[in-house]
C-alpha positions in Angstrom: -6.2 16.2 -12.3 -4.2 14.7 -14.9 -0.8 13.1 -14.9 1.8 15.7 -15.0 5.5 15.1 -16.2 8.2 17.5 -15.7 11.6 16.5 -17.8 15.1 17.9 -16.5 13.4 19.3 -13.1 16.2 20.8 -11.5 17.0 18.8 -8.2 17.7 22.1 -6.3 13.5 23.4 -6.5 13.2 19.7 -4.8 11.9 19.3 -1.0 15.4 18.0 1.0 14.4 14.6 1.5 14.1 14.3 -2.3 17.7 15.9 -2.8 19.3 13.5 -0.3 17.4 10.4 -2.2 18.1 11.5 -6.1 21.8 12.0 -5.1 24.3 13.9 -6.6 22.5 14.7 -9.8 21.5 18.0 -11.8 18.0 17.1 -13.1 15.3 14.0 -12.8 12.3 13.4 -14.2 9.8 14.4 -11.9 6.2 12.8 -12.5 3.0 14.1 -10.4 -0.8 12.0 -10.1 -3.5 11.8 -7.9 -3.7 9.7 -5.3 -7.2 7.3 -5.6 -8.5 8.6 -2.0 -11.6 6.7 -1.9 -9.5 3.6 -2.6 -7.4 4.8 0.3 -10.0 5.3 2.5 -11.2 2.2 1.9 -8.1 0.3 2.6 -7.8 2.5 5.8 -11.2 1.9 6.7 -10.4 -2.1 6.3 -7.7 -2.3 8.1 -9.2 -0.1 11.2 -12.4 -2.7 10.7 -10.1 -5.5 10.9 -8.1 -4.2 14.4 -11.3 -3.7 16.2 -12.4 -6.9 15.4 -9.0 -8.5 16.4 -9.4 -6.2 20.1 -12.9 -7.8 20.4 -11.5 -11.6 20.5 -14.3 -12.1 17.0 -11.2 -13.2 15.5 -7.9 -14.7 16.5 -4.5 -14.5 14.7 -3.4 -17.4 12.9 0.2 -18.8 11.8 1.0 -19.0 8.3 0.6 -23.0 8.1 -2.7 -22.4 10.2 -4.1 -20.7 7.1 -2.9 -22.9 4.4 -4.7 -25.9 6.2 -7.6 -24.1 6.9 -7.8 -23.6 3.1 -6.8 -26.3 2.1 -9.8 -27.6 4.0 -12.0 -25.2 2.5 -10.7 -26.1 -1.2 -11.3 -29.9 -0.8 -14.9 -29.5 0.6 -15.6 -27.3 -2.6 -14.1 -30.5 -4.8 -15.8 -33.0 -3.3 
């Protein structure tokens, strides 16, 4: 499916939800394109890989500063 774009769509044919977040307008420009699904699973299938792993105790959460040394260690064993 192709990119579809829809100039002066009345505001009335949209769902409510769009209505109540357009405002109090006559028309917008509405623009409709597929959605990448195997992207999207993969993301999905990442982030479900990712909790099980973190449920198993294979990895451990980490502060912020935690990972910036850790890289930081990483990065300098690569220079040296």
């Amino acid at each position: 499916m192709n990119k579809i774009v829809r100039d002066h769509y009345p505001v009335s044919k949209l769902p409510h939800e769009l209505r109540e977040a357009v405002g109090n307008v006559v028309s917008v420009r509405l623009t409709l394109e597929p959605v990448d699904q195997s992207s999207s699973n993969c993301t999905r299938a990442a982030l479900e890989c990712a909790k099980s792993l973190r449920r198993s105790g294979k990895i451990r959460a980490v502060t912020s500063q935690e990972a910036v040394t850790r890289i930081r260690e990483l990065r300098d064993e690569w220079d040296s």
